[in-house]
C-alpha positions in Angstrom: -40.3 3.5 31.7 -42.8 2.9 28.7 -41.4 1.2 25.8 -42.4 3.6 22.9 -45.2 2.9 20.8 -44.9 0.9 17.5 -48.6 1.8 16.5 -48.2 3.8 12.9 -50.3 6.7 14.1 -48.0 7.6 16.5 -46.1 10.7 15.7 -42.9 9.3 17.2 -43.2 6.2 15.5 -43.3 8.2 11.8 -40.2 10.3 12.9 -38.4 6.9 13.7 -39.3 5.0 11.1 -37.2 6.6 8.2 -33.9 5.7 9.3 -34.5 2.3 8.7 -35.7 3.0 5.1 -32.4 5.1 4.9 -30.8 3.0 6.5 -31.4 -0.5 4.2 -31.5 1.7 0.9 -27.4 2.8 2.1 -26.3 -0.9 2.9 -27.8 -1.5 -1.0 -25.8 1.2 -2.2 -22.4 0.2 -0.6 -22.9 -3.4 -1.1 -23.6 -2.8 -5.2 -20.8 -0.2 -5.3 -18.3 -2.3 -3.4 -19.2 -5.8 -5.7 -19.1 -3.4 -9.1 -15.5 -2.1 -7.7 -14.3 -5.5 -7.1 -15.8 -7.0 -10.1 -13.2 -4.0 -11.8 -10.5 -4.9 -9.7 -10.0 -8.7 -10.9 -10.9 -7.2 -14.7 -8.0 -4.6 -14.5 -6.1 -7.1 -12.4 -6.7 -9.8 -15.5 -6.2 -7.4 -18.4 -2.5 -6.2 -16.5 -1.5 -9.6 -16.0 -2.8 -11.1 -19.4 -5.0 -13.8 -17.5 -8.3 -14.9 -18.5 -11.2 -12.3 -17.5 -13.8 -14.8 -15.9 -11.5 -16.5 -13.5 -9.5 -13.7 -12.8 -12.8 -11.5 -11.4 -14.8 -14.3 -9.7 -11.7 -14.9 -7.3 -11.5 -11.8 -6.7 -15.4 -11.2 -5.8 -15.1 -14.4 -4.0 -12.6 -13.9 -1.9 -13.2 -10.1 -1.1 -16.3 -10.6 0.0 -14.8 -13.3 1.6 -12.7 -10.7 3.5 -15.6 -8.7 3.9 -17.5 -10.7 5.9 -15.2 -12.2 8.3 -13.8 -8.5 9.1 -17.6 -8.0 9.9 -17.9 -11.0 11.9 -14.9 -10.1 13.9 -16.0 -6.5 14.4 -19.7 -8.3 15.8 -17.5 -10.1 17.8 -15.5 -7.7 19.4 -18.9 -5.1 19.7 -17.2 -3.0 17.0 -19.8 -3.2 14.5 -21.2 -0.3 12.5 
């Protein structure tokens, strides 16, 4: 079998190429939406417990994404990655 051609003029290459567009524009997305909602989470978390604000949401964003990228290095691990 023939690896499929890269070349640009290639009509399969065009109707592969936008899923990677789609695909790096969605991982922007999630990645701002997740680090805005934890940014919230360690305000609200703050505010409720009448902590200081700055310390309060970088531990949070710290250690969620933290979280967040161990669970993704244990899913690479394991071959259950997205």
């Amino acid at each position: 079998m023939t690896p499929p051609s890269a070349h640009p003029d290639d009509p399969h290459f065009t109707q592969r190429s936008g899923w990677l567009r789609a695909a790096v524009l969605g991982e922007a997305i999630i990645t701002s939406v997740i680090a805005i909602s934890l940014v919230a989470l360690g305000a609200l978390g703050a505010k409720a417990g009448g902590a200081p604000m700055a310390p309060a949401i970088a531990r949070v964003v710290i250690w969620g994404a933290l979280a967040m990228a161990l669970t993704a290095l244990v899913g690479q691990l394991f071959g259950v990655g997205a």
